[in-house]
N, C-alpha and C positions, 0 to 999 in steps of 0.2 A: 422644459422638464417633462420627464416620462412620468405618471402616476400609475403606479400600479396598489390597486386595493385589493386583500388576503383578507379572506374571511372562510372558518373552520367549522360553521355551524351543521353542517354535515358528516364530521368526523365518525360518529358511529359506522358511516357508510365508506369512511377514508377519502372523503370528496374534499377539494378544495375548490374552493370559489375563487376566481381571479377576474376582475374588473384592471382596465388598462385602459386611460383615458392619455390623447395625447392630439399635437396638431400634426398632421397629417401629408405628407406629398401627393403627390398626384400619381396614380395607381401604385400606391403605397404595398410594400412586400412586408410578411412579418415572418420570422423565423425562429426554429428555437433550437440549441445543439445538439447532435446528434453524440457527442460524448463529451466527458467533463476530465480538464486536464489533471493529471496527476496519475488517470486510470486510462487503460491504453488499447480498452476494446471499444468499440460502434457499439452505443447503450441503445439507440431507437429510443428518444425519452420520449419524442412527438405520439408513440403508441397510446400513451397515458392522457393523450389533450381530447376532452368531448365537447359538443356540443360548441361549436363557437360560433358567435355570433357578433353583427356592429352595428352599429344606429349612429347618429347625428346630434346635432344638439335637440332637436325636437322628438328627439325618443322614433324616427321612422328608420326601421331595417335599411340598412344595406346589403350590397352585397358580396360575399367575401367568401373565394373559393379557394380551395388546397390543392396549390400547381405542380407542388414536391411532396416526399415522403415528410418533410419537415420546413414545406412552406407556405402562407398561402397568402396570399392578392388580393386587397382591398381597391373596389374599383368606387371614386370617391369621387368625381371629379368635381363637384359641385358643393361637397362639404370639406371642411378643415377641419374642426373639433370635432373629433372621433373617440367613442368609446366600442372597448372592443370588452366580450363577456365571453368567461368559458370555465368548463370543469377540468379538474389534473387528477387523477386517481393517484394515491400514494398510499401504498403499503410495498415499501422498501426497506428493511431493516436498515440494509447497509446502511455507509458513510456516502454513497454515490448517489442515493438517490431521493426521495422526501417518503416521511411515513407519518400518519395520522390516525391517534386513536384517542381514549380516553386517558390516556397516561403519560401522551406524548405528542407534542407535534412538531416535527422537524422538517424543513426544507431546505431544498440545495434549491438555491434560485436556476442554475444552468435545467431544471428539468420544470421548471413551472411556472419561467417568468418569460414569454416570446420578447424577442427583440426585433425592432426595427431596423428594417433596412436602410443604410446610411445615413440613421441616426443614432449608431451607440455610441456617439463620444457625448452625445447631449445627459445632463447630470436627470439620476434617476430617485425618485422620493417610494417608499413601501409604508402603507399604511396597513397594519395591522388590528383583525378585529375578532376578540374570544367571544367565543358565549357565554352566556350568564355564569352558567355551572364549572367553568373553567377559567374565568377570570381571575386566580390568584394565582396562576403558571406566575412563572418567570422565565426572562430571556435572555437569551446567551448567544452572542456574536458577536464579530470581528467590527461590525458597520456603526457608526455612530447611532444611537437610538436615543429615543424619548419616551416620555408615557405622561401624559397631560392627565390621564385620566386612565383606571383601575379597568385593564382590561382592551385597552391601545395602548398599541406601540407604534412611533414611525421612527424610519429607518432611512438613512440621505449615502446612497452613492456617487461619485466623481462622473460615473458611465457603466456602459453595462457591462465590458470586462470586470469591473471592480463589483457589481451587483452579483455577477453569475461564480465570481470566487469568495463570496461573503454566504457561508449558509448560515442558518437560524435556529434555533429552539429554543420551544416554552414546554414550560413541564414545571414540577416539582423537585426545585434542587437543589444540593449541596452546594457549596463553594468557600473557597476563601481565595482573596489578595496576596499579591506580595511585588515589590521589584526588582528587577536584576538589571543594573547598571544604570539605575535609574527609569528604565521603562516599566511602566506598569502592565502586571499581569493578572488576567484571569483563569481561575481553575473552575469549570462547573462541573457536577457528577450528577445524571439522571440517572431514573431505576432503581431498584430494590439492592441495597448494600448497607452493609457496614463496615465504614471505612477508616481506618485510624489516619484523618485529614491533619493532624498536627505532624505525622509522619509522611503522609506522602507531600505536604508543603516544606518539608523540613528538605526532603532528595530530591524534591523538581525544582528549587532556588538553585543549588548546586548544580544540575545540569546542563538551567538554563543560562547561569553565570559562566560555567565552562563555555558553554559552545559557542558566546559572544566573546569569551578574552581568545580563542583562538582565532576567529575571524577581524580582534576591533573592535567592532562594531556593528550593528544590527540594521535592516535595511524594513525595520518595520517601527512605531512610532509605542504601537498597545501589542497587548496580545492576548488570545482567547484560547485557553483548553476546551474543548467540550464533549464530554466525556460517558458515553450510556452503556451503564452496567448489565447485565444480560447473566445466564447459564450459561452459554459456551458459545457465542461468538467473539469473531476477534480481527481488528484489521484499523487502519486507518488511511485518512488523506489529507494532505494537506493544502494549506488556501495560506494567501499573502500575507494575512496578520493573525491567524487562527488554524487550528488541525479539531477535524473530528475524528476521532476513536470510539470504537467500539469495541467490550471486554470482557470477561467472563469474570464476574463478581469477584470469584477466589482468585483473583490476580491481583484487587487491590489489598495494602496494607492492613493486618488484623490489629485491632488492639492489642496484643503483647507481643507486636513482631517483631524479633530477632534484631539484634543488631545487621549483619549479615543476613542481608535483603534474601527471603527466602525464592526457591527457584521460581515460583508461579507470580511473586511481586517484581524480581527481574525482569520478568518477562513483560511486566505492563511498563516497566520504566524504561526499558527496551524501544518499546512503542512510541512513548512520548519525547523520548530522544531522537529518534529515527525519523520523526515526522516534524519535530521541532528544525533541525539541523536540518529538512527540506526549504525552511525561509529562505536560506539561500541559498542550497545547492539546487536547483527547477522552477523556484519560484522567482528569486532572481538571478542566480546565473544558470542560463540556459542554452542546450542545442541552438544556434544559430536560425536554424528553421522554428522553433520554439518563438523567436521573439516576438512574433505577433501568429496567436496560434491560429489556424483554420480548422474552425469547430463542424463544419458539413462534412467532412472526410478523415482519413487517415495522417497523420503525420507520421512520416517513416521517419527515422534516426537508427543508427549503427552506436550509437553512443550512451545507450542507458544503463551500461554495465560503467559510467562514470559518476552518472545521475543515481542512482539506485543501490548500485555497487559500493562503489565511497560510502553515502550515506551508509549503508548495513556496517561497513568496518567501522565507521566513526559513531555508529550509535552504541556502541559494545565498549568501544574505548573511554568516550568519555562518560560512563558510569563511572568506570576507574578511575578516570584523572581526576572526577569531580570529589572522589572519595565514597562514593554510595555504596561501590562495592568494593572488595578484595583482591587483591593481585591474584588469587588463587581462581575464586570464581571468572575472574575476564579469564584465564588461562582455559578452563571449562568451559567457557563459551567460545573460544578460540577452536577447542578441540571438537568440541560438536561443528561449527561452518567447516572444518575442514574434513571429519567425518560424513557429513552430507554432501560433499561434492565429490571423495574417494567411492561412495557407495552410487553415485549418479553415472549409471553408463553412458547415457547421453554425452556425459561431456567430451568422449572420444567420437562423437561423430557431427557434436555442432559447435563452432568459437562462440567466442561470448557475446564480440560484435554482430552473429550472425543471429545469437537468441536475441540481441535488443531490435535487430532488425523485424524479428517474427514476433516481437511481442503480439502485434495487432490481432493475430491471427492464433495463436499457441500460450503466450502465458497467461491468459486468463478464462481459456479452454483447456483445462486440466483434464487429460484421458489415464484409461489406462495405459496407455503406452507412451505418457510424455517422460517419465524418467528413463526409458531404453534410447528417447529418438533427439533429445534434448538435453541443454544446460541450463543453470538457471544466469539470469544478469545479475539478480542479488545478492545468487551465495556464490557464483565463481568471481561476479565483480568485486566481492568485497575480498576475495583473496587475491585476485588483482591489487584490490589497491593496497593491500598488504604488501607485497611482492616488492610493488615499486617505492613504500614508506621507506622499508628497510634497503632495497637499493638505492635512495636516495641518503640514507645515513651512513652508507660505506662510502657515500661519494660526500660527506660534508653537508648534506643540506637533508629534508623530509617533506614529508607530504604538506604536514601543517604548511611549511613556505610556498606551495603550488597550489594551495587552498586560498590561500592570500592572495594571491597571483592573479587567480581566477576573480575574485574577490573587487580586486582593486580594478581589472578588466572592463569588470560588469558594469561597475559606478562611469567608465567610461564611455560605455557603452557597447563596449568588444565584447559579444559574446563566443562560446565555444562550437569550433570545427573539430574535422577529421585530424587535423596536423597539432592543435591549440597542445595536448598534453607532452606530445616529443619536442613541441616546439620551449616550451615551458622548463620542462627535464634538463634540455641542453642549457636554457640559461642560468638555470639553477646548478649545475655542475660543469659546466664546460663538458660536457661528453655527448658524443653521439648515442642519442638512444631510438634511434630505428628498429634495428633488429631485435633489444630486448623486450620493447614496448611490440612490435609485430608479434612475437612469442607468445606473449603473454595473452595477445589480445584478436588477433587475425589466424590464430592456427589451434588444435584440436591437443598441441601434447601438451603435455603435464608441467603443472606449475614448479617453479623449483624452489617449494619450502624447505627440500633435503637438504638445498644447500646456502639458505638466506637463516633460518631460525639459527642452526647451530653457530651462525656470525653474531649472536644476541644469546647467547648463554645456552639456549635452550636445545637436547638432543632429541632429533625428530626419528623415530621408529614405526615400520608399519607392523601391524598383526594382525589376521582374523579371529577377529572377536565375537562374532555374533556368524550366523547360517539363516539361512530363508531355505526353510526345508524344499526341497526339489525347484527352489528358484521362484518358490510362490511366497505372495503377501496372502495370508489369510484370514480370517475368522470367522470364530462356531457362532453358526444360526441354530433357531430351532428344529428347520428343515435342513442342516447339513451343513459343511462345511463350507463358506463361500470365498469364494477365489476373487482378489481384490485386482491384482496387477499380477503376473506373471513376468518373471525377467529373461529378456531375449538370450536364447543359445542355452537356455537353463534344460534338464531334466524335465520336467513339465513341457516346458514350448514346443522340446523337441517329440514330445508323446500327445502332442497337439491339444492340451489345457487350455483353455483361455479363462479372460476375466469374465466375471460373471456364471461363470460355471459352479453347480453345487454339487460337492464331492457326496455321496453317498457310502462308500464303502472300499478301503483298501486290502487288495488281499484275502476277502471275504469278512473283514471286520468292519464294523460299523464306527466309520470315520471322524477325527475330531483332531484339533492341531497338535493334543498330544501327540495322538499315535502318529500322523503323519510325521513332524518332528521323529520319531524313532525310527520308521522306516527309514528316513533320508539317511539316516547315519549307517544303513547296512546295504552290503553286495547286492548285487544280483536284480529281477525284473517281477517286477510287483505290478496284479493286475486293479485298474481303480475303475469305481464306477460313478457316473457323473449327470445328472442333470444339466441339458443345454436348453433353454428355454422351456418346453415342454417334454424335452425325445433324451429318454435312458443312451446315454452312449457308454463305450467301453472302450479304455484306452491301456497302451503296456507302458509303464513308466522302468525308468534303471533309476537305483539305490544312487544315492553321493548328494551332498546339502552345498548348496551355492554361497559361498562364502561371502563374510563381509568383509571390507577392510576397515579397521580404525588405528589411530594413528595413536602410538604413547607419547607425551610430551614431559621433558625433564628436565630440571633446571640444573644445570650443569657450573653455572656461574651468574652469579646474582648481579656483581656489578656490571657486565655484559649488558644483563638486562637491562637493569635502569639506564641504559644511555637510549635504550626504546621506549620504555613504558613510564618512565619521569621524566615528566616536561621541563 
């Protein structure tokens, strides 16, 4: 057994202390990941490891040097019982990575627990230890724990995959129970809120009821929400029997909230469905090269607009199927994903397969220029998997059946290729689907909602509804107008604007979104003046506002619809 001892009495300084004692091989390697599954850039966690050092069982140094950016060699020959020491710095907000203060302390083990070389199948024990002044936290995770005593916790893993997918926090928190199909669940809320928990325990039984009667069956035993409240962050990740989320307070339920989930509580149960329904869409059915991940590198995949994509269409649906929301609002959330991928220039210049291949590289390096040069895997994937639901229901069967498919695969152990979803298609309909699934998913044109929604009631319409004055994203600074994104072939690009430019004055007027807005809408060539770094430039812009496209959606025929959206 690996022991690793976690001790926080450094926190004010966001230090952890990690002790790692174990029996040792002969010039023993230790290693620790270089990114954490679910999130799909190079994190460098090993930047955050100080001081490490190793002794023997007589307390005398060893010697133990860093051969990689994320590994290093213990040269032992003569001892076994090895204790290794070192500091982790953690002030990471996020869900990716560990943060420590007085209010909080959360770990993701993948960034502050090293593993041993050709020892992580051996079972892993965390002992946990507060200081005085913080010993009435409480703890929340996935891993079995204990507490013998006010202030320890241990915590027993199978191995260290299952260690570095179990994260942790103690804090002061909210919760309540409940279970869904009989598996027991956890909901914790850290951070400053107030939350109406009788309501949001009231809509996560239902969603997480929904999303196991369409699969079955669940491929986890418990489960853990855990949940940190904030001002305006927002995002999550998910782990094999547990999801961390993180939210901006006025996203959870208020004491007299609406029947009809208002838009900002949507949007966190959003969240919790989306990361929920990753138990199995990643966490167990997975890319083929996924099945046993290689955490020192990249893992490329063409396939996360299946992973990703599904998941965004089916966290949106089953709000509705669970009854949380209204047929009305899924329709408005329907029309925003499809409005953000009409307004996404990118998507005319890269397939969806080609954004999950660049994720590594592009979607979690957000520029100014990733919506002209890109698409996204979550919002084209998930109209994707729109596309092929309701082509799957003109042919007699739906996605729910190929969810299952995958489903029943996984327990066999068949995970998903390139061919798995056309192959899947044809057996669910008897029909060739090559070319519609190629379409859809290997080429740059345009989905064909025009002509799948109106087969399900609904009439699909475009219009421009909105302008981005001369093709810019803007907003008023104090110093001027700042230019966020600038859209390619726009007015601006073509009078060479870029982002990060501050407009100072249109026309000889003193610049602000209003006015610019009103220009856009008139003839002729307006001179603008602009801050680039430091250096006044002067640029000739032409009058005309770069339009948006949004789509009208109408229900044309109700029963149409419910043979989609009633299970």
């Amino acid at each position: 057994m690996l022991h690793y001892q976690i001790e926080f009495d450094d926190y004010r300084q966001h230090l952890i202390h990690v002790t790692l004692r174990f029996l040792a091989n002969p010039n023993q390697e230790l290693w620790l990941p270089t990114w954490i599954p679910g999130s799909y850039l190079i994190r460098e966690f090993s930047k955050h490891i100080e001081s490490v050092q190793a002794s023997d069982e007589a307390g005398r140094l060893l010697s133990i040097k860093k051969t990689e950016k994320n590994r290093w060699r213990l040269f032992n020959n003569d001892h076994e019982l090895i204790t290794v020491e070192y500091d982790v710095y953690a002030y990471d907000l996020s869900v990716r990575g560990a943060y420590v203060d007085q209010t909080r302390l959360y770990v993701n083990p993948a960034c502050v627990c090293l593993g041993l070389q050709d020892q992580e199948q051996s079972p892993c024990e965390v002992e946990i230890f507060l200081p005085d002044e913080l010993r009435h936290f409480q703890i929340a995770t996935g891993l079995p724990s204990k507490s013998l005593v006010k202030g320890r916790f241990t915590l027993k893993a199978n191995n260290y995959d299952q260690l570095i997918d179990s994260p942790f926090e103690l804090a002061e928190q909210s919760r309540f129970s409940f279970e869904a199909n009989g598996i027991p669940h956890e909901f914790v809320i850290s951070g400053k809120h107030n939350t109406n928990l009788d309501r949001l325990q009231a809509d996560i039984e239902k969603i997480c009821q929904a999303e196991i009667n369409l699969f079955g069956s669940a491929p986890f035993q418990n489960y853990t929400f855990m949940t940190m409240a904030t001002g305006n962050s927002y995002g999550g990740l998910e782990h094999c029997n547990s999801t961390s989320l993180i939210t901006p307070r006025d996203d959870l339920p208020k004491e007299h909230e609406t029947q009809e989930p208002s838009k900002d509580y949507q949007r966190f149960l959003g969240l919790c469905s989306h990361e929920y329904f990753h138990s199995w869409l990643v966490k167990f059915i997975r890319p083929e090269n996924f099945a046993h991940y290689d955490l020192h590198k990249e893992g490329y995949t063409s396939l996360l607009w299946i992973f990703e994509g599904f998941t965004s269409y089916y966290d949106d649906l089953i709000l509705l199927r669970s009854g949380v929301i209204s047929q009305k609002s899924y329709l408005d959330l329907l029309k925003a994903q499809i409005d953000r991928y009409l307004q996404n220039p990118g998507r005319l210049l890269q397939s969806v397969s080609e954004s999950s291949f660049d994720a590594w590289i592009k979607f979690y390096r957000q520029d100014e220029n990733s919506n002209n040069a890109g698409t996204s895997y979550y919002n084209k994937g998930s109209l994707v998997a729109l596309c092929l639901d309701l082509g799957l229901r003109l042919r007699g069967s739906n996605l729910d059946a190929l969810m299952r498919r995958l489903y029943e695969n996984a327990q066999k152990g068949i995970q998903v290729n390139e061919l798995s979803i056309f192959e899947l298609c044809h057996e669910l309909t008897g029909d060739n689907w090559v070319e519609q699934i190629n379409h859809l998913v290997n080429t740059t044109a345009e989905l064909p909602l025009d002509q799948l929604l109106p087969e399900f009631g609904l009439s699909y319409g475009l219009k421009n509804d909105k302008a981005l004055p001369f093709g810019l994203k803007i907003v008023d600074k104090a110093e001027g107008v700042m230019i966020q994104q600038v859209r390619r072939d726009s007015a601006a690009a073509k009078a060479g604007l870029s982002a990060n430019d501050v407009i100072l004055a249109i026309d000889g007027i003193k610049a602000s979104e209003k006015l610019l807005a009103k220009y856009a809408k008139q003839q002729g060539t307006f001179t603008v003046y602009a801050f680039r770094r430091d250096e006044l430039l002067r640029f000739e812009i032409s009058g005309g506002e770069n339009a948006l496209t949004t789509i009208e959606l109408k229900i044309e025929d109700q029963n149409k619809l419910d043979r989609w959206l009633k299970v």
